[in-house]
C-alpha positions as CSV (number, residue, x, y, z in Angstrom):
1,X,-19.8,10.4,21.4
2,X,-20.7,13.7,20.3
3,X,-20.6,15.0,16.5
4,X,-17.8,17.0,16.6
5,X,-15.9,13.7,18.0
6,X,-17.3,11.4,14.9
7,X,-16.3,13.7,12.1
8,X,-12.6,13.6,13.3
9,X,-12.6,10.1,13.3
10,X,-13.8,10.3,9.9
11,X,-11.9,12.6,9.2
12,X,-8.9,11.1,10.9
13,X,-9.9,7.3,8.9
14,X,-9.7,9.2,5.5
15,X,-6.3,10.8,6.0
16,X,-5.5,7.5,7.2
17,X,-6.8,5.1,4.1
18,X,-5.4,8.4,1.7
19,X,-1.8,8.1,3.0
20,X,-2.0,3.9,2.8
21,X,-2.7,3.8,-0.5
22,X,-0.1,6.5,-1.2
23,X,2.4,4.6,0.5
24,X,1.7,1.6,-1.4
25,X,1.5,3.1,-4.5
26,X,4.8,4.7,-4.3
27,X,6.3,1.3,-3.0
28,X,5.1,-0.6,-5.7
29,X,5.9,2.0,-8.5
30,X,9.8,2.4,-6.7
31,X,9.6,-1.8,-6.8
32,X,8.8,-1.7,-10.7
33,X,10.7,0.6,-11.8
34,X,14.1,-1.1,-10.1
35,X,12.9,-4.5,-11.5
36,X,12.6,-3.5,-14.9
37,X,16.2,-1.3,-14.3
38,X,17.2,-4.6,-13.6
39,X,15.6,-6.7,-16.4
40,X,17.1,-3.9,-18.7
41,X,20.7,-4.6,-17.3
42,X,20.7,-8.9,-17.0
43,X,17.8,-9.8,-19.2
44,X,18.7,-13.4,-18.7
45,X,17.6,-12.7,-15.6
46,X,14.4,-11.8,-16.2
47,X,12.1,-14.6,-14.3
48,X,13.9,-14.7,-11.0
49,X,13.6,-10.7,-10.6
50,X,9.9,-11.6,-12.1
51,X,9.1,-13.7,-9.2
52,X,10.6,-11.8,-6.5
53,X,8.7,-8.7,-7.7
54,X,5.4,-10.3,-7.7
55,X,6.1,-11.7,-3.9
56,X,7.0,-8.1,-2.9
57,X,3.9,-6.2,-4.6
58,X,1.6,-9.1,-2.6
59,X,3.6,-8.1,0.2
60,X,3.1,-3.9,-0.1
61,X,-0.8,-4.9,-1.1
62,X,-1.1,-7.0,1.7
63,X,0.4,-4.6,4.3
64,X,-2.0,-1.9,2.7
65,X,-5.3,-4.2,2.6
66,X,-4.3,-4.2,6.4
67,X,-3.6,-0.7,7.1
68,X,-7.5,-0.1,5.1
69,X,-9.4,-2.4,6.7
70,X,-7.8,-1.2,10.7
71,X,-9.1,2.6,9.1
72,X,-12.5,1.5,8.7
73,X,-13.0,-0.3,11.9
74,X,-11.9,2.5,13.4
75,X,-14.2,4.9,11.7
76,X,-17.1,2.5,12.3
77,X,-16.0,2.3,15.9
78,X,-16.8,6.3,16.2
């Protein structure tokens, strides 16, 4: 593999791990911002939306811990 072909899959791994933790970011800040719309409308029912809001962020972190480690195997793979 030639030098030109190793930068663009650096290149290619950054733009990938930049738009992963965009994506989560956004998810997560769209998931908190409905849970506390809904905390603010039903406070009583302020643990179960809690809960499920906690299970989802581990979710959108998980999916993104994947999507990171996939980019850096493949830039290590160049």
């Amino acid at each position: 593999m030639n030098i030109t072909s190793a930068a663009l899959a650096y290149l290619g791994a950054g733009l990938g791990a930049g738009l992963a933790i965009i994506g989560a970011g956004n998810g997560i800040g769209k998931l908190a911002a409905s849970g506390l719309e809904g905390i603010a409308r039903q406070p009583s029912a302020a643990g179960d939306i809690r809960g499920t809001l906690i299970v989802a962020a581990g979710l959108i972190e998980g999916a993104t811990l994947f999507a990171l480690v996939i980019t850096i195997l493949l830039a290590l793979k160049a």
